[in-house]
ROFI-148263 format. One record per residue (C-alpha): residue in three letters; chain; x, y, z. Coordinates in Angstrom, 2 decimals. Layout:
! ROFI-148263
{residuo ALA; cadena A; x X; y Y; z Z}
...
END
This chain:
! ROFI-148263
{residuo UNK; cadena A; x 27.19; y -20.10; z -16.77}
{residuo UNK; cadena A; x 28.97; y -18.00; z -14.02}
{residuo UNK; cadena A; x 27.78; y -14.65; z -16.21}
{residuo UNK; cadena A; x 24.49; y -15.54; z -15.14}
{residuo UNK; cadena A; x 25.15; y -16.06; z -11.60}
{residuo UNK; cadena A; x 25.07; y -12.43; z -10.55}
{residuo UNK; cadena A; x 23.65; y -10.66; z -7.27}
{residuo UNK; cadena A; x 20.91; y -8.98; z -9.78}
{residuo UNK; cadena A; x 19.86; y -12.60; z -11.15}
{residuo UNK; cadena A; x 19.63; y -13.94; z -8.03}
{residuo UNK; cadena A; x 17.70; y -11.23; z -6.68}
{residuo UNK; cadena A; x 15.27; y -11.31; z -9.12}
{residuo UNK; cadena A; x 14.73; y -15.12; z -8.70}
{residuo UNK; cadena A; x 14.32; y -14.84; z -5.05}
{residuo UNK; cadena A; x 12.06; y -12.11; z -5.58}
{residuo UNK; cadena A; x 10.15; y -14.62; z -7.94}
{residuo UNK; cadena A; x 9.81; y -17.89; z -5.54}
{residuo UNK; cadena A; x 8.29; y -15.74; z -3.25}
{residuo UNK; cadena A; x 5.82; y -14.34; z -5.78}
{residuo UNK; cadena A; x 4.62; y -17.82; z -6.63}
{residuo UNK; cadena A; x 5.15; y -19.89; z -4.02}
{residuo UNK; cadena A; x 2.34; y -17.12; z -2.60}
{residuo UNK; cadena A; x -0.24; y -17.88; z -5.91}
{residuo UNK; cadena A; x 0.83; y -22.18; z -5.27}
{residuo UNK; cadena A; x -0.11; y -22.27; z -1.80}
{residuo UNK; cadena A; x -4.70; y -21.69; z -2.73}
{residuo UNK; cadena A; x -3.50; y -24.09; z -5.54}
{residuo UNK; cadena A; x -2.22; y -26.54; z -3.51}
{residuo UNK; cadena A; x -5.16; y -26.55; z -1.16}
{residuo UNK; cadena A; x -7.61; y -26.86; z -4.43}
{residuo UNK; cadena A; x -5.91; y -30.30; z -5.12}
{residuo UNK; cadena A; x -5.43; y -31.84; z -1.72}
{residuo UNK; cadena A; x -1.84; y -31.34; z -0.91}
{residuo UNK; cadena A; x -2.73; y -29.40; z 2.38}
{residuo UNK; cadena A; x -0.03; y -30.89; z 4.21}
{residuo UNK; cadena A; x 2.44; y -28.61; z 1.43}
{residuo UNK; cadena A; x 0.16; y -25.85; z 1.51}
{residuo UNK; cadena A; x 0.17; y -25.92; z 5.38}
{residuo UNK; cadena A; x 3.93; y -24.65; z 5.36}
{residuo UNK; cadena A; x 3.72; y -21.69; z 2.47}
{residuo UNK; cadena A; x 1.46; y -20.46; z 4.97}
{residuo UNK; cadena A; x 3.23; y -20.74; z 7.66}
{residuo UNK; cadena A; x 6.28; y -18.64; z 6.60}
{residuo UNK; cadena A; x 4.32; y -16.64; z 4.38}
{residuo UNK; cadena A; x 2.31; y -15.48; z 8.22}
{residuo UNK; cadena A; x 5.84; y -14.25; z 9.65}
{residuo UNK; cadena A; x 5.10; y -11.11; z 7.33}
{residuo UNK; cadena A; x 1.44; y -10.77; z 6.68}
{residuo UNK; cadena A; x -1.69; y -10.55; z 8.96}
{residuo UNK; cadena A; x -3.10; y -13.39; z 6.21}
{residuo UNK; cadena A; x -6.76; y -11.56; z 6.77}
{residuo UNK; cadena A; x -8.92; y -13.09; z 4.77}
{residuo UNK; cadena A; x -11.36; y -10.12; z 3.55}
{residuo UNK; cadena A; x -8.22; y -8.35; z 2.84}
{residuo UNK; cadena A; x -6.65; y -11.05; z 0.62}
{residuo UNK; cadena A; x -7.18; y -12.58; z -3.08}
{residuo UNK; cadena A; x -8.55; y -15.57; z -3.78}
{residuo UNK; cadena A; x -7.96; y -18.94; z -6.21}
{residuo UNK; cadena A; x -10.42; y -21.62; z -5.44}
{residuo UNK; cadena A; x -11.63; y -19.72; z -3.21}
{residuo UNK; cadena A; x -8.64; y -20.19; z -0.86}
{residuo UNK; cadena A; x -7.12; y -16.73; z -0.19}
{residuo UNK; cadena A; x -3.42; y -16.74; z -1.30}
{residuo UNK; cadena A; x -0.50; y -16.56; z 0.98}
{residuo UNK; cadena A; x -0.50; y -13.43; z 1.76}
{residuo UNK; cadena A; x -2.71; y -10.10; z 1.09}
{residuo UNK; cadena A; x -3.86; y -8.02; z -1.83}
{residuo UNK; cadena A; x -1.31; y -5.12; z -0.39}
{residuo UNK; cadena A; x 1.74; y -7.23; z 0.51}
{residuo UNK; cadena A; x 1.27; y -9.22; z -2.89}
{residuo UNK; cadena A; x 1.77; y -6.32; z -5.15}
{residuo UNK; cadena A; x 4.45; y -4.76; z -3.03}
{residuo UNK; cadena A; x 6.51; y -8.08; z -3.94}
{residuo UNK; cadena A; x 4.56; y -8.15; z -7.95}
{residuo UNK; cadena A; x 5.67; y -4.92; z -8.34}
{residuo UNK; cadena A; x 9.33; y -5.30; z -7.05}
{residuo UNK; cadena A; x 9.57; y -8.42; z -9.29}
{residuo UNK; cadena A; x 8.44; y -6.88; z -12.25}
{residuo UNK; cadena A; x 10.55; y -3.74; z -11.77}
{residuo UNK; cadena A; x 13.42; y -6.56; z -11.64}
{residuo UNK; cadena A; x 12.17; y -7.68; z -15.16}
{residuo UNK; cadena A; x 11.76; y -4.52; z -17.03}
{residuo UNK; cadena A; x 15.38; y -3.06; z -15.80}
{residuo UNK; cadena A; x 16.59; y -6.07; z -17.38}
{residuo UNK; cadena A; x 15.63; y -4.59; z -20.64}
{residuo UNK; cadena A; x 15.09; y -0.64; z -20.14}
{residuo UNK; cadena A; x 17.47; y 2.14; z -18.45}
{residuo UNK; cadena A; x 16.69; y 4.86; z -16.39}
{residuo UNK; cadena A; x 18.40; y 6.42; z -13.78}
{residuo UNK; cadena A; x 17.99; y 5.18; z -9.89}
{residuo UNK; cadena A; x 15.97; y 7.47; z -7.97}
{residuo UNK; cadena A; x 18.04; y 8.20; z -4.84}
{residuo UNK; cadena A; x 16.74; y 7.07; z -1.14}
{residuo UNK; cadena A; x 14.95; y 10.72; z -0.04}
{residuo UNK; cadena A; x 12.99; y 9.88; z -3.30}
{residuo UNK; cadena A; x 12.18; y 6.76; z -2.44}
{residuo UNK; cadena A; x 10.34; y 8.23; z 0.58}
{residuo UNK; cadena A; x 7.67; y 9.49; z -1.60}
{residuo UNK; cadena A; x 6.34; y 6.03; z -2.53}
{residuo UNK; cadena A; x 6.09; y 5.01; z 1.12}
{residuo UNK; cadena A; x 3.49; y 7.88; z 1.44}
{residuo UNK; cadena A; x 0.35; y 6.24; z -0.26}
{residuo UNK; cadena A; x 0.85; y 2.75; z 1.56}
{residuo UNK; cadena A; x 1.53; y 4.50; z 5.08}
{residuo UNK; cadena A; x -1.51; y 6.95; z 4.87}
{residuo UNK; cadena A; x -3.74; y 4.00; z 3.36}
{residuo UNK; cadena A; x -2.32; y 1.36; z 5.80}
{residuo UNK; cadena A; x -1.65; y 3.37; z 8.58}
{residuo UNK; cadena A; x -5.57; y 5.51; z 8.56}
{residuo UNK; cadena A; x -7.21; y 2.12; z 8.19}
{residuo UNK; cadena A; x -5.33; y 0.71; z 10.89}
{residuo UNK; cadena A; x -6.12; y 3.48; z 13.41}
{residuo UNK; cadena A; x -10.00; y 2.98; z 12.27}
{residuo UNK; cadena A; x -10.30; y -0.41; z 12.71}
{residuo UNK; cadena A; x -8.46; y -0.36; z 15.98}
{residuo UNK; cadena A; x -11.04; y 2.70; z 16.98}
{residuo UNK; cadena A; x -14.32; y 1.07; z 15.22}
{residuo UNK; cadena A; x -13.92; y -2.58; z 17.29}
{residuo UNK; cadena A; x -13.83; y -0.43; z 20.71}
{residuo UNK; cadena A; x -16.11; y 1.77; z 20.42}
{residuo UNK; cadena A; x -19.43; y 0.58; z 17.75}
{residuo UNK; cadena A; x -17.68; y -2.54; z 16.07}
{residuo UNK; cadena A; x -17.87; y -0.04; z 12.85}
{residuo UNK; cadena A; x -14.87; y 1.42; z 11.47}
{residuo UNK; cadena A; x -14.25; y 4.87; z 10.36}
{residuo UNK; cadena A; x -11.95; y 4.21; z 6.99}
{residuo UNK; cadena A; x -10.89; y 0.46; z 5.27}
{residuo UNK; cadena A; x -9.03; y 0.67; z 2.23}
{residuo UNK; cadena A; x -10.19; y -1.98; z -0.49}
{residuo UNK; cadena A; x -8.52; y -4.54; z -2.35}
{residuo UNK; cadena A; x -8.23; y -2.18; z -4.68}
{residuo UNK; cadena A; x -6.59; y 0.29; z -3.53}
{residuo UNK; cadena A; x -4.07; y -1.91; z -1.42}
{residuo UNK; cadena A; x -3.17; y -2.97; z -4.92}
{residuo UNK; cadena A; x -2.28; y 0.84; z -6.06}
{residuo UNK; cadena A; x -0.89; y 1.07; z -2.45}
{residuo UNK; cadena A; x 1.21; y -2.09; z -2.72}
{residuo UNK; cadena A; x 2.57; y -1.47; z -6.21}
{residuo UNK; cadena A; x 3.48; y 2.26; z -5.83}
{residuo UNK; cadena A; x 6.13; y 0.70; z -2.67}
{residuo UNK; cadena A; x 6.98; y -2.64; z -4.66}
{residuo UNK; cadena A; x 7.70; y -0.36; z -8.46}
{residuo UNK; cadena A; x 9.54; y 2.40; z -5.98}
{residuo UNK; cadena A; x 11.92; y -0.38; z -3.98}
{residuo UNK; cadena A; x 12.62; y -1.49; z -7.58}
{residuo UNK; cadena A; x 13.07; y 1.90; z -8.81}
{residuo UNK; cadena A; x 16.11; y 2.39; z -5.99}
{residuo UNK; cadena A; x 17.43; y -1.34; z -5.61}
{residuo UNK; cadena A; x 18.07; y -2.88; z -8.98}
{residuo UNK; cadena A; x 19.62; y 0.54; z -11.02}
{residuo UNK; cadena A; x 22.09; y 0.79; z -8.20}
{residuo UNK; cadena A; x 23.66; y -2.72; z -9.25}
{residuo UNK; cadena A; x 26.34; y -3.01; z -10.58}
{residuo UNK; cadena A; x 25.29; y -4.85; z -13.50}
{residuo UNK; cadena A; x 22.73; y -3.07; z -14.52}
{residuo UNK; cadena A; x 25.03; y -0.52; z -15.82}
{residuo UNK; cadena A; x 26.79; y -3.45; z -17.93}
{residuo UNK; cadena A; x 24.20; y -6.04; z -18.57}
{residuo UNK; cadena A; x 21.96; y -5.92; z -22.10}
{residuo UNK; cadena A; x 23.66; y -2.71; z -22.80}
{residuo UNK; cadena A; x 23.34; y -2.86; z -26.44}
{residuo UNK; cadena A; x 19.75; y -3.69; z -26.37}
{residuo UNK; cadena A; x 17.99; y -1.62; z -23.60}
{residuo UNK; cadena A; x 16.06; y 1.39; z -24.09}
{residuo UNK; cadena A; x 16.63; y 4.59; z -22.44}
{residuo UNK; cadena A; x 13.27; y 5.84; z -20.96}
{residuo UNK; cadena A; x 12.68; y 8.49; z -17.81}
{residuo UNK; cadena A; x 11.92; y 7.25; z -14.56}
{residuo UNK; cadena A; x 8.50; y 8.86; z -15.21}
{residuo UNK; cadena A; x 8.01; y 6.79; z -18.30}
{residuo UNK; cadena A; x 9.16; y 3.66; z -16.58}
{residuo UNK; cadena A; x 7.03; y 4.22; z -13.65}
{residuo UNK; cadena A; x 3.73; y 4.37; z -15.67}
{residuo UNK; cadena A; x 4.65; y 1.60; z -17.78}
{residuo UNK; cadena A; x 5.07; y -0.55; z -14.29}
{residuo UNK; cadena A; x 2.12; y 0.60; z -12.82}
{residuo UNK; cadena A; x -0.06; y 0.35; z -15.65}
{residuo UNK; cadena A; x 0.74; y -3.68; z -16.29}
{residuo UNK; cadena A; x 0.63; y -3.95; z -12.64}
{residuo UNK; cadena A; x -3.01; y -2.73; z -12.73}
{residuo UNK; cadena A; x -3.59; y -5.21; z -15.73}
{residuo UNK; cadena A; x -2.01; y -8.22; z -13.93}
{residuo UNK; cadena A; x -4.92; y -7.24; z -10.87}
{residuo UNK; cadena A; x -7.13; y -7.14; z -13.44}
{residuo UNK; cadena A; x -6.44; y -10.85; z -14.31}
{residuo UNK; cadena A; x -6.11; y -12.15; z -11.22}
{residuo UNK; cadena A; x -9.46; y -10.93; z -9.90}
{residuo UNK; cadena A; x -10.77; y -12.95; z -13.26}
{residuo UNK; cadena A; x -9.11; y -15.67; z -12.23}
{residuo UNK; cadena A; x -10.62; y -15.36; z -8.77}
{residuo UNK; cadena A; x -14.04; y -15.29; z -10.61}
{residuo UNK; cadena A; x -13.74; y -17.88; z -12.20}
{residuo UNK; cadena A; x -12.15; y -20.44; z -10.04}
{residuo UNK; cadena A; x -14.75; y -19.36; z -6.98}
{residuo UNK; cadena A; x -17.79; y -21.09; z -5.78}
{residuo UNK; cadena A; x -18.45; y -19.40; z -2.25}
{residuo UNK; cadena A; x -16.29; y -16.81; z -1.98}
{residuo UNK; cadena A; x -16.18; y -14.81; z -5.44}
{residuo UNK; cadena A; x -15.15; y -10.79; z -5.81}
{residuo UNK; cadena A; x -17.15; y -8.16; z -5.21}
{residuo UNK; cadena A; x -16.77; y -6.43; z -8.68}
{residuo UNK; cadena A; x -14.31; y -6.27; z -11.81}
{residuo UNK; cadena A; x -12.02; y -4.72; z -9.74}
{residuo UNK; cadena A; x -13.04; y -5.83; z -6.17}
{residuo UNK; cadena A; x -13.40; y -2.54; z -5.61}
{residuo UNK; cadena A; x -16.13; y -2.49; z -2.50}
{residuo UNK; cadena A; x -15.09; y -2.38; z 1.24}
{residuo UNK; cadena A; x -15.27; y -5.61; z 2.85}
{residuo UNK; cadena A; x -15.97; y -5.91; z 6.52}
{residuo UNK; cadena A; x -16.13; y -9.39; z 8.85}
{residuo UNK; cadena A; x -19.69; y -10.15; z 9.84}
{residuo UNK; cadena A; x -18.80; y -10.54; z 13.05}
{residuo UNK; cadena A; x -16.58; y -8.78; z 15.52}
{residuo UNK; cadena A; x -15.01; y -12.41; z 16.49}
{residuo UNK; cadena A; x -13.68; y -12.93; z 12.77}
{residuo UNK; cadena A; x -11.89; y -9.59; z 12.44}
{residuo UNK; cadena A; x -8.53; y -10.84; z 13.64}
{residuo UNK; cadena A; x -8.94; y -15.00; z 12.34}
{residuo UNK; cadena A; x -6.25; y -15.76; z 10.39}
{residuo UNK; cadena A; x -6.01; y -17.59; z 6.69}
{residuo UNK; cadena A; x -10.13; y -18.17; z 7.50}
{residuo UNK; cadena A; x -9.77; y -19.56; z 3.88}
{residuo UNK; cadena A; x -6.64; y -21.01; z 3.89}
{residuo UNK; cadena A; x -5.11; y -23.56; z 5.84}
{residuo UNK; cadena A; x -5.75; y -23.99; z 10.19}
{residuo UNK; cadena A; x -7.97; y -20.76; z 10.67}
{residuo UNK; cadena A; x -6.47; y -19.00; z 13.66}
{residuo UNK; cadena A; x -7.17; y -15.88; z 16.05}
{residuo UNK; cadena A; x -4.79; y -13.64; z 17.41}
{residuo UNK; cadena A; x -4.55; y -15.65; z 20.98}
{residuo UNK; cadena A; x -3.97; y -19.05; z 18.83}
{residuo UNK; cadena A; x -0.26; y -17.46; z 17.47}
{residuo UNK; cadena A; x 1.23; y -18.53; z 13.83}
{residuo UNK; cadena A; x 2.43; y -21.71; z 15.41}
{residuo UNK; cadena A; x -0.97; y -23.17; z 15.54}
{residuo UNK; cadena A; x -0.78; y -24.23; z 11.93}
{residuo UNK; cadena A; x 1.65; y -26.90; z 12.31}
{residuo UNK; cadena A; x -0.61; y -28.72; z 14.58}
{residuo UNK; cadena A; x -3.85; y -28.25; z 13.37}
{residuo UNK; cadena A; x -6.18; y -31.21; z 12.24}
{residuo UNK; cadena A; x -8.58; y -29.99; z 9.75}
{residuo UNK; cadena A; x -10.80; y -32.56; z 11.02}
{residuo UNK; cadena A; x -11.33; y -30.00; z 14.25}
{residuo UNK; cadena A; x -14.37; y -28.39; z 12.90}
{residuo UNK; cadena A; x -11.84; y -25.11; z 13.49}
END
């Protein structure tokens, strides 16, 4: 038992829980059990803005946390899983750099626009889609894999036998490419579990903008205890649902 009890198991299965504890918490909601739901958001808001129009959707309750944070974490999980079984070399830290780029010019433009659009026309100049927060997300999530779990010891030891040797080209591709398939299913699965709230295309590919310039900043709007910036995270754990908020 103790061989499997290693700092790259356990890694990997934290990595997991917070992968689907994330997809469990619109689940949740769908069946009642708010009061369990209420908490998955709740931690899940310490790291994500839990924006609605930037978020996917199961029942058309948007899931812990958004389309960009969700495939950083996908992607770091399922580099975990396929270093289990292939080799390549790590990349070293300066390399590592390079897959911060996409997320920081995507993230970082669309940030500056909003922040410019809501003072001065309540239009923004640039917002990045759900799209491509997903090819944002898992570039960071496949290139924190790419650097974490090779330097381990145990991946040097581990299936040894078995795994294939493949470049860190190769095994970048093959990690992006199922990530793009797994977005592919989950926006299915979005539309065909939603009623109100379904995606815009195959690939939810269209910019998505609140109505209003009140709902720009309300947080988990479809998830559990809808909440603007003033109202803090806290305001979950004391919301009644019965509030009309």
């Amino acid at each position: 038992m103790k061989k499997y009890i290693t700092p790259y198991n356990l890694l990997l299965l934290f990595v997991f829980m917070l992968n689907f504890f994330a997809y469990l918490a619109p689940v949740l909601m769908h069946f009642g059990l708010e009061e369990v739901a209420k908490y998955i958001y709740f931690i899940y808001s310490f790291f994500c803005h839990q924006l609605h129009y930037r978020s996917l959707h199961i029942f058309d309750y948007q899931v812990a946390w958004c389309t960009r944070d969700a495939f950083i974490w996908f992607g770091l999980f399922a580099a975990g899983v396929v270093f289990k079984f292939i080799k390549t070399a790590e990349i070293k830290w300066y390399e590592a750099i390079l897959f911060v780029l996409p997320i920081g010019l995507d993230g970082g433009i669309q940030l500056v626009a909003t922040m410019l659009g809501l003072s001065e026309s309540g239009h923004v100049f640039y917002s990045s889609t759900n799209l491509t927060r997903m090819l944002t997300g898992s570039t960071l999530g496949v290139g924190l894999g790419m650097w974490i779990y090779p330097s381990l010891k145990e991946i040097e030891t581990s299936y040894k036998d078995r795994r294939r040797k493949l470049s860190k080209t190769s095994v970048f591709g093959l990690l992006m490419t199922g990530l793009f398939v797994f977005y592919i299913f989950l926006i299915g699965l979005w539309n065909i579990t939603a009623t109100n709230y379904p995606p815009e295309n195959i690939l939810d590919s269209n910019v998505k903008l609140p109505e209003n310039e009140e709902d720009w900043f309300v947080r988990r709007r479809d998830g559990y205890c809808p909440a603007s910036l003033e109202d803090g995270v806290f305001r979950i754990l004391n919301c009644d649902k019965n509030d009309g908020s």
